[in-house]
DOKEDREN-570618 format. One record per residue: residue in three letters; x negated, y negated, z of N, C-alpha, C, CB in turn. Coordinates in pm, whole numbers, plus 50000, padded with zeros to 5 digits. Atoms other than C-alpha are relative to their C-alpha. Glycine has a CB too. Layout:
<atoms>
<'ALA', <X, Y, Z>, <X, Y, Z>, <X, Y, Z>, <X, Y, Z>>
...
</atoms>
This chain:
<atoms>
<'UNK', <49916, 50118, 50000>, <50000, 50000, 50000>, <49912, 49876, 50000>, <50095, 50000, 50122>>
<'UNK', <50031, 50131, 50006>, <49887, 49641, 49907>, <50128, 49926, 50103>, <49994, 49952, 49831>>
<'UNK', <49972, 50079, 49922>, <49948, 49398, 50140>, <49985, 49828, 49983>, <49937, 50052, 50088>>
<'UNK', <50082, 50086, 50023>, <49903, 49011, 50086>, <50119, 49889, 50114>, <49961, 49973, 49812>>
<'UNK', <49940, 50061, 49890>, <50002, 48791, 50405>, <49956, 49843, 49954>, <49942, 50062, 50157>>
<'UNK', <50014, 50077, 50039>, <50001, 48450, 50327>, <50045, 49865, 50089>, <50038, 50032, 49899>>
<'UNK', <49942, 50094, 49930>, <50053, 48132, 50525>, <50090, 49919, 49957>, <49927, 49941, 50041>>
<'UNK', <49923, 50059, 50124>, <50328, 47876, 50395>, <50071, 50073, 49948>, <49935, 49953, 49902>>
<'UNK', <49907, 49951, 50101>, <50599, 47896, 50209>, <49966, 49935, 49846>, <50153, 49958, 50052>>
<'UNK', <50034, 50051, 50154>, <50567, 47854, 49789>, <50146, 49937, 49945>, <49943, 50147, 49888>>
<'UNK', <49842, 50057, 50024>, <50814, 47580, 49695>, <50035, 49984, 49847>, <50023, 49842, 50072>>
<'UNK', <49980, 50039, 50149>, <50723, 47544, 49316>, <50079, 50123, 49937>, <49849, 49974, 49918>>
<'UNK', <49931, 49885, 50052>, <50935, 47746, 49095>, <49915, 50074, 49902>, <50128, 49961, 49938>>
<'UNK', <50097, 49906, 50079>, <50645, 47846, 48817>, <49927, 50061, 50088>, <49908, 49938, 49902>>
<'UNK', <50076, 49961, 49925>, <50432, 47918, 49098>, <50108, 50146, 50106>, <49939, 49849, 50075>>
<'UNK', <49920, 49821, 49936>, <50724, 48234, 49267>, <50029, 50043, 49856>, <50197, 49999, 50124>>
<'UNK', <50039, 49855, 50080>, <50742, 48315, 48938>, <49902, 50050, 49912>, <50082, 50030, 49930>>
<'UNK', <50166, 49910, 50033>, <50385, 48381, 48860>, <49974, 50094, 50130>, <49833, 49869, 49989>>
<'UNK', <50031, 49929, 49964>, <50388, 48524, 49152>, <50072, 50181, 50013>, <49975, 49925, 50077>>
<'UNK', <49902, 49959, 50067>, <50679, 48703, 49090>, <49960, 50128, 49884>, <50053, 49872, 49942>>
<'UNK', <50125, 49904, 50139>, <50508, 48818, 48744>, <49904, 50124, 50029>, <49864, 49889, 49944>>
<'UNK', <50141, 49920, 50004>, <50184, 48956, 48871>, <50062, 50182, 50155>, <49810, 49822, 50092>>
<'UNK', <49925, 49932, 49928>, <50420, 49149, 49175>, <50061, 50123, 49914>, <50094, 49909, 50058>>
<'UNK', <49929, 49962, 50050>, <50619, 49304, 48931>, <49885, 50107, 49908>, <50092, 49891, 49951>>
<'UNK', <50134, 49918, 50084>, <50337, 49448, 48708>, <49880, 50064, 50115>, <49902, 49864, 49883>>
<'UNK', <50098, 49942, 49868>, <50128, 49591, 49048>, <50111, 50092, 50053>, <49937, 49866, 50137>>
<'UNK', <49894, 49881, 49963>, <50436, 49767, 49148>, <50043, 50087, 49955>, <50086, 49985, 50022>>
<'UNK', <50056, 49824, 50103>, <50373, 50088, 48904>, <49954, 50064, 50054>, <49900, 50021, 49885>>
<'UNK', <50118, 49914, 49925>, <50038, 50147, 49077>, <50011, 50042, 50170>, <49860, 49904, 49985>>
<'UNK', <49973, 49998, 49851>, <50156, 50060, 49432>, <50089, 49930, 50090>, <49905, 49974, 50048>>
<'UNK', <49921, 50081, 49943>, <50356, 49943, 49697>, <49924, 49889, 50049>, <50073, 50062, 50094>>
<'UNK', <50074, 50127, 49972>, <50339, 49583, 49742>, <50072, 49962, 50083>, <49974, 49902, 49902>>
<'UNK', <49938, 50105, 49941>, <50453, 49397, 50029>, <49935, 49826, 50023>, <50024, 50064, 50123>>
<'UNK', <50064, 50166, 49973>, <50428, 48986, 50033>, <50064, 49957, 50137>, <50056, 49867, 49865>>
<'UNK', <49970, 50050, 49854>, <50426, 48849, 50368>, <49978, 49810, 49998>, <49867, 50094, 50124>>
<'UNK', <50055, 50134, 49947>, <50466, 48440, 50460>, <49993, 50000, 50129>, <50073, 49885, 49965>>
<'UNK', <49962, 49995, 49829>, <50415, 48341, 50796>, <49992, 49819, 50013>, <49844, 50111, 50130>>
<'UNK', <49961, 50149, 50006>, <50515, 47970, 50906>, <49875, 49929, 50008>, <50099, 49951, 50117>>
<'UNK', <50123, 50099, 50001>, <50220, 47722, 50872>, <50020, 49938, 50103>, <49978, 49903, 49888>>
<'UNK', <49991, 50101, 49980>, <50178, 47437, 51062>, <49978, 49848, 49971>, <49980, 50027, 50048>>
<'UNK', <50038, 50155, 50053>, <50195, 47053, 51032>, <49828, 49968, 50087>, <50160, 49856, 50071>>
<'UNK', <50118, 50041, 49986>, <49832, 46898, 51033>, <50029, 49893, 49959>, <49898, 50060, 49948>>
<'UNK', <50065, 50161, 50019>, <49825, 46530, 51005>, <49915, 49955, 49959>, <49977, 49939, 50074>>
<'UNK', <50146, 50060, 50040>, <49520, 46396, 50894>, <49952, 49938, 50127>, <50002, 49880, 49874>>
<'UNK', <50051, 50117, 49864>, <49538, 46155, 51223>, <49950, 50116, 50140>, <50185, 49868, 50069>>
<'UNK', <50066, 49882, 49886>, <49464, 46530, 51422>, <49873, 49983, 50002>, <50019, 50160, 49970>>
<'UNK', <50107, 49971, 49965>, <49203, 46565, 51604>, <49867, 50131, 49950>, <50046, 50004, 50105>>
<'UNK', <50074, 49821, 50030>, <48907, 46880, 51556>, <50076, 50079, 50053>, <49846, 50049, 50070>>
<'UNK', <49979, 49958, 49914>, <49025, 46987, 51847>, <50150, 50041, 49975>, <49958, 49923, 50095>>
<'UNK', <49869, 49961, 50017>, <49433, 46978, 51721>, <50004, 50053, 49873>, <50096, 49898, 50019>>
<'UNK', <49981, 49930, 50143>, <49333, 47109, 51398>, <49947, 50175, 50073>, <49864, 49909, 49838>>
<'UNK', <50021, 49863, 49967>, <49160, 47399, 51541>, <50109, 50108, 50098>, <49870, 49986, 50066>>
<'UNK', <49873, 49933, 49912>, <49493, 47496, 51765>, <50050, 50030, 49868>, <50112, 49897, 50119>>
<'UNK', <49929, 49960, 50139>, <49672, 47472, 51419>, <49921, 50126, 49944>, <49993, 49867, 49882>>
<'UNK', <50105, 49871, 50048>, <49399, 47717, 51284>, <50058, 50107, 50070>, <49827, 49989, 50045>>
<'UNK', <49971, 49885, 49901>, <49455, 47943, 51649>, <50153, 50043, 49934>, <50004, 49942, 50188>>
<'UNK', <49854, 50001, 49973>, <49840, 47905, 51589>, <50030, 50092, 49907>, <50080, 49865, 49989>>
<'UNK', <49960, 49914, 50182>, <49845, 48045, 51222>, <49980, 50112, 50020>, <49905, 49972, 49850>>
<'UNK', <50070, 49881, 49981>, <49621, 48287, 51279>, <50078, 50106, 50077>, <49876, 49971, 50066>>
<'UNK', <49939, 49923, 49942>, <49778, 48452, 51572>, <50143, 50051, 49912>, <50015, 49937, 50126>>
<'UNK', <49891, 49955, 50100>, <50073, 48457, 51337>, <49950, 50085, 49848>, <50079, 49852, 49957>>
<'UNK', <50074, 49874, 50131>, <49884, 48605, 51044>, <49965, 50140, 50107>, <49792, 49923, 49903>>
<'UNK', <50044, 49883, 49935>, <49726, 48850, 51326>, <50153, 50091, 50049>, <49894, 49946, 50139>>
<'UNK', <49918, 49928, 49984>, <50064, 48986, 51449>, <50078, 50086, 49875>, <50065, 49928, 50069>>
<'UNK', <49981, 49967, 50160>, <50141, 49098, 51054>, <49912, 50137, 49999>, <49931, 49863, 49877>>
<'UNK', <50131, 49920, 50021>, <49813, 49329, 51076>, <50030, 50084, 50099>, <49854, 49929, 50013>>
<'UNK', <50026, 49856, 49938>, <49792, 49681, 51179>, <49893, 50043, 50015>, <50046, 50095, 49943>>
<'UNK', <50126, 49966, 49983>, <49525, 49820, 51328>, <49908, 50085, 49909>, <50005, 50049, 50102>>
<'UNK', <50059, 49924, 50104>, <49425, 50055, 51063>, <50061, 49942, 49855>, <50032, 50162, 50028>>
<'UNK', <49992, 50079, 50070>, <49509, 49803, 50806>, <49819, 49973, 49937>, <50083, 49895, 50078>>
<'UNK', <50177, 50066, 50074>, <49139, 49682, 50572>, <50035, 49881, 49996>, <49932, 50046, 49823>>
<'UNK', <49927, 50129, 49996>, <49208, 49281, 50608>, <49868, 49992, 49907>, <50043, 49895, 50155>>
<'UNK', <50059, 50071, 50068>, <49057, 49136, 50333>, <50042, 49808, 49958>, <50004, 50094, 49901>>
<'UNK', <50006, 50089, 49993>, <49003, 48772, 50391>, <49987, 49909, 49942>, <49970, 50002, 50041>>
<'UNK', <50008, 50123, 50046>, <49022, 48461, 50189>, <49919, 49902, 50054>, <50104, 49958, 49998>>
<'UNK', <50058, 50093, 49912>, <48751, 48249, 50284>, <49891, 49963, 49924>, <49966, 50049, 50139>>
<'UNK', <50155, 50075, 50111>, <48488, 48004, 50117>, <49855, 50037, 50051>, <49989, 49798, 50008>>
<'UNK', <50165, 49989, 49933>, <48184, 48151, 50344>, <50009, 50162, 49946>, <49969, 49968, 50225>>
<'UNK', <50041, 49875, 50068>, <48281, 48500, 50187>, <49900, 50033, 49862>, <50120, 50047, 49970>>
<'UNK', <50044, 49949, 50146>, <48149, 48707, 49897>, <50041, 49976, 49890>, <50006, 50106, 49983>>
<'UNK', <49926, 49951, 50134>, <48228, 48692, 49534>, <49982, 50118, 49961>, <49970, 49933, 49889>>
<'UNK', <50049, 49888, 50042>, <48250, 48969, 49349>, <50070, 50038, 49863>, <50015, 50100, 50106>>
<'UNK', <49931, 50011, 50160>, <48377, 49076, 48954>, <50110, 50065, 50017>, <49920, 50068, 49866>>
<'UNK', <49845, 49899, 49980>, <48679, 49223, 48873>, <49959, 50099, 50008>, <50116, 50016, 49893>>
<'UNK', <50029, 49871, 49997>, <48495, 49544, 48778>, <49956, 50022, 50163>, <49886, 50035, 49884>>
<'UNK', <50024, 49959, 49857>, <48339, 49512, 49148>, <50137, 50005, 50053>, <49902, 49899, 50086>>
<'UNK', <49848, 49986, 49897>, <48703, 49445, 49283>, <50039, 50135, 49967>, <50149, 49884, 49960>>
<'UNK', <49919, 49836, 50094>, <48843, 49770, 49068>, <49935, 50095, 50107>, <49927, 50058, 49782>>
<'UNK', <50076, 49894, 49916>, <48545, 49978, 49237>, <50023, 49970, 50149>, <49837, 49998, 49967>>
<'UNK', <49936, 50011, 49887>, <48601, 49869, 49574>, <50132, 50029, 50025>, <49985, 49900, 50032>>
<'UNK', <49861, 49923, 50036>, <48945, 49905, 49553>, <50015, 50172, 50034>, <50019, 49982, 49828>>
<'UNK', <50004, 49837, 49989>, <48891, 50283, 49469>, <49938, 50001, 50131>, <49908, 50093, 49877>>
<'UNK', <50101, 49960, 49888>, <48603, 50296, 49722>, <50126, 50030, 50141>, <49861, 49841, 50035>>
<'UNK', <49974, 50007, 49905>, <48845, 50198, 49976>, <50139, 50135, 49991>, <50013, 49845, 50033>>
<'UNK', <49894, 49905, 50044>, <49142, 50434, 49823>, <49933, 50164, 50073>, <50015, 49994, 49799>>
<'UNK', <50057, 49884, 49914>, <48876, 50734, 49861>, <50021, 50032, 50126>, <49888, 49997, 50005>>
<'UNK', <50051, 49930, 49896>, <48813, 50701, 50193>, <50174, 49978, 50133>, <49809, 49907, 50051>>
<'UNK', <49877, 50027, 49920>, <49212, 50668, 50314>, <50015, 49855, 50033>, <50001, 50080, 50130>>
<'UNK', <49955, 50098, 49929>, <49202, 50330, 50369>, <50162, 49960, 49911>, <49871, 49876, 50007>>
<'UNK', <49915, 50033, 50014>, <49556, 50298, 50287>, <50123, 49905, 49970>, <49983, 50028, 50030>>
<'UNK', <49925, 50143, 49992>, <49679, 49979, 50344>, <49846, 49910, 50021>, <50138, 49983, 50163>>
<'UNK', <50064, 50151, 50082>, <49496, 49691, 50171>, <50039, 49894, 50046>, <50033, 49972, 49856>>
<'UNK', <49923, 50099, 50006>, <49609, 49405, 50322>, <49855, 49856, 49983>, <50118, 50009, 50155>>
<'UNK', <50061, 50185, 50031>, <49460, 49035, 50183>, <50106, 49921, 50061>, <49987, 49935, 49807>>
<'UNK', <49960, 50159, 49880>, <49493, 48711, 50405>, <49966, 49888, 49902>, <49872, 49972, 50180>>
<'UNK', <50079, 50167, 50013>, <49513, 48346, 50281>, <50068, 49914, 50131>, <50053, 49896, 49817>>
<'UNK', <49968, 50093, 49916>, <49506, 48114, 50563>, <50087, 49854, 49959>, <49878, 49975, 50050>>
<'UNK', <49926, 50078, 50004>, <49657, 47812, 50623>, <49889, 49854, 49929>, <50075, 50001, 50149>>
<'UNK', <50050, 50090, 50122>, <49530, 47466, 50412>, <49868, 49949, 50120>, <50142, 49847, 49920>>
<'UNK', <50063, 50055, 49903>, <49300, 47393, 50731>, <49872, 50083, 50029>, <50090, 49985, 50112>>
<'UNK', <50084, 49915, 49949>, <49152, 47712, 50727>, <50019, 50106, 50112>, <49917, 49931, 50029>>
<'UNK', <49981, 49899, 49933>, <49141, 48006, 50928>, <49932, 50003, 50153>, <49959, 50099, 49916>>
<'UNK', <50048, 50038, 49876>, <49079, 48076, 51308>, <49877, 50120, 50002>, <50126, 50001, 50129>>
<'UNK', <50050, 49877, 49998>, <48826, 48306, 51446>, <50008, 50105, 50033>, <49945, 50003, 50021>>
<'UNK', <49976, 49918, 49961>, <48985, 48525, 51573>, <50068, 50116, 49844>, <50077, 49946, 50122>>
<'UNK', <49950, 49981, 50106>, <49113, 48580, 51226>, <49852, 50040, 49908>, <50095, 49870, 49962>>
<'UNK', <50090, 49969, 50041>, <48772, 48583, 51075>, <49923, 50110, 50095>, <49946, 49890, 49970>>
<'UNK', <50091, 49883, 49904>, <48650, 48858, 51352>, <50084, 50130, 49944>, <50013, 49978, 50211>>
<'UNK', <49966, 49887, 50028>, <48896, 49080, 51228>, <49995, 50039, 49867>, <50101, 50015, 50045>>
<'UNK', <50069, 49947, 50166>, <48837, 49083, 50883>, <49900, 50094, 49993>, <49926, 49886, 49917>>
<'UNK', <50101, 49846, 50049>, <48706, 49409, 50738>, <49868, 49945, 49890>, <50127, 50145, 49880>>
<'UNK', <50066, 50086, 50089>, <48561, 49158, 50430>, <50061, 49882, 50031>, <50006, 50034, 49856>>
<'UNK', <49990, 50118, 50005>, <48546, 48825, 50346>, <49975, 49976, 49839>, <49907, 49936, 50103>>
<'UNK', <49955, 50056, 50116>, <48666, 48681, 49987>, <49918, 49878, 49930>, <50129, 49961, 50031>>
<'UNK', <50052, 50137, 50043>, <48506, 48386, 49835>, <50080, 50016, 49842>, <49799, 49982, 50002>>
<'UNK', <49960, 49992, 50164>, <48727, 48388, 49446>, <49902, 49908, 49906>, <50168, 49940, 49974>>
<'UNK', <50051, 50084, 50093>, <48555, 48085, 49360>, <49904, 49848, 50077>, <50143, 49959, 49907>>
<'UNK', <50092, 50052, 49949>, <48321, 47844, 49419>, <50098, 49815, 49940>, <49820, 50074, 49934>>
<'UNK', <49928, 50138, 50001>, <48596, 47547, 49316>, <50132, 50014, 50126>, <50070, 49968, 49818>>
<'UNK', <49908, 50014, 49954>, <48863, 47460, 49517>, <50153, 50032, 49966>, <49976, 49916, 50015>>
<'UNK', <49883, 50002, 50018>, <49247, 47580, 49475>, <50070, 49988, 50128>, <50031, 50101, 49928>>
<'UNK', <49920, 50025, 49912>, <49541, 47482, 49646>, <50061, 50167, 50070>, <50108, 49897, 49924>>
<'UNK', <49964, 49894, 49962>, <49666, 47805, 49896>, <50096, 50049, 49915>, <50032, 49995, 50118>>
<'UNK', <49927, 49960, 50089>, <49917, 47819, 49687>, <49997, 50070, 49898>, <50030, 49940, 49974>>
<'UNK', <50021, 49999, 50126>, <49813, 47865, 49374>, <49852, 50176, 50012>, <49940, 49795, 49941>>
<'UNK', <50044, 49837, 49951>, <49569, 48174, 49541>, <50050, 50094, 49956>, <50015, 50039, 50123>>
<'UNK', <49889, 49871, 50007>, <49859, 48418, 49574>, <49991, 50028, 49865>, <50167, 49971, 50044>>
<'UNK', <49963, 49937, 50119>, <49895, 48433, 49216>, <49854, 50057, 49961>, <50074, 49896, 49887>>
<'UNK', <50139, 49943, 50072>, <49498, 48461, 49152>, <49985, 50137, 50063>, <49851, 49901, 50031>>
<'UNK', <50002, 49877, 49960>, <49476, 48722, 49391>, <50079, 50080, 49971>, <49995, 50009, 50095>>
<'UNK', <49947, 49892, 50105>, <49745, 48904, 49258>, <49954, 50017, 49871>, <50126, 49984, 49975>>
<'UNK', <50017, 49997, 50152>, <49645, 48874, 48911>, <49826, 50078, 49938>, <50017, 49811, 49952>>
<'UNK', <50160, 49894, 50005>, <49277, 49054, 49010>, <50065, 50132, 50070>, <49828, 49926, 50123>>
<'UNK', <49917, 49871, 49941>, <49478, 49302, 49218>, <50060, 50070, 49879>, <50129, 49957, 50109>>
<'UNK', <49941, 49954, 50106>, <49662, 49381, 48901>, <49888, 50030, 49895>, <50103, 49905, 49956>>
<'UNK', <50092, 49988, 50068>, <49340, 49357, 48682>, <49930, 50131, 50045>, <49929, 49884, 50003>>
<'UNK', <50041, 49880, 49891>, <49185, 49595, 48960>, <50060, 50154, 49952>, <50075, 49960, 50165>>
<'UNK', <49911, 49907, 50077>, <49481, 49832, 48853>, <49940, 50086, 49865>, <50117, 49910, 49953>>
<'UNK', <49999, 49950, 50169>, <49413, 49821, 48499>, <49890, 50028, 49964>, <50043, 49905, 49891>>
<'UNK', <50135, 49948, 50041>, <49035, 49856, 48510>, <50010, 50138, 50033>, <49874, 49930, 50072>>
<'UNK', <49960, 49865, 49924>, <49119, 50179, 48777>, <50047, 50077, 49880>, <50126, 49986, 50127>>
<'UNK', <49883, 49928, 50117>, <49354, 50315, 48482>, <49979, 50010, 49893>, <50116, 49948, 49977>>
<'UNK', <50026, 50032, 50106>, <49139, 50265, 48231>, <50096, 49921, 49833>, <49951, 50110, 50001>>
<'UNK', <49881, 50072, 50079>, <49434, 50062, 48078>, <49893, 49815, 49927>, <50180, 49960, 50167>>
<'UNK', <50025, 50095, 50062>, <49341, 49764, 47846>, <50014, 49866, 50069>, <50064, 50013, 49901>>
<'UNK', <50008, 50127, 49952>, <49287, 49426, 48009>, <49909, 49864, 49950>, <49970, 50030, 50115>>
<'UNK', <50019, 50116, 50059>, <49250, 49053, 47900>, <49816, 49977, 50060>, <50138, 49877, 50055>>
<'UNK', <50125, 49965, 49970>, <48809, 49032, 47906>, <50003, 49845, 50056>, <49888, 50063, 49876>>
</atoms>
């Protein structure tokens, strides 16, 4: 089972149905569940100190989502990159050895807590530019689905 927990809600309408899209085409290979969990408001006029509660706050709410024998694969700019063909093989790698449930995290627009980064199995890096959380969900689905199609030796866009 894929898993992808996500902070926020997605209010644009191309954006649920790209995600929508890439959901729909991953649900052949596997069960997918999408998880939101409520964000919080951040101000700009917050403090470190009230941003990093916002961080705790999310988090604990992303962390109650997660099962202990869950693989959390983390969204995070201090992670790894890695290709699709590496995603595909990992993927399997992790299939081999029972890990079962896949679940990917994107935090909240502030960033993630640490308690959230301690439990991560990996750590994500997609890209070395900036996207809005939003606009994630669909990338990460859309390598999750690529992942698929390399696995399946099925034809995919190079």
């Amino acid at each position: 089972m894929i898993r992808l927990i996500a902070c926020g809600k997605v209010r644009e309408k191309w954006m649920k149905d790209g995600i929508e899209e890439y959901a729909s085409r991953i649900r052949p290979y596997d069960r997918l569940e999408l998880i939101e969990v409520q964000d919080e408001k951040a101000p700009e006029s917050y403090s470190d100190a009230q941003n990093e509660q916002v961080k705790k706050t999310e988090g604990e709410r992303i962390l109650k989502q997660i099962r202990e024998d869950d693989y959390v694969i983390l969204l995070d700019l201090a992670g790894r990159t890695w290709s699709s063909t590496q995603m595909a093989d990992f993927m399997q790698d992790l299939y081999n050895r029972s890990k079962n449930r896949i679940t990917f995290v994107i935090g909240g627009t502030l960033g993630v807590s640490d308690d959230l980064i301690r439990r991560a199995d990996r750590r994500w890096k997609i890209s070395d530019s900036t996207f809005p959380h939003q606009l994630c969900r669909i990338i990460v689905l859309e390598q999750i689905y690529r992942s698929f199609r390399i696995l399946h030796n099925e034809p995919y866009h190079k």
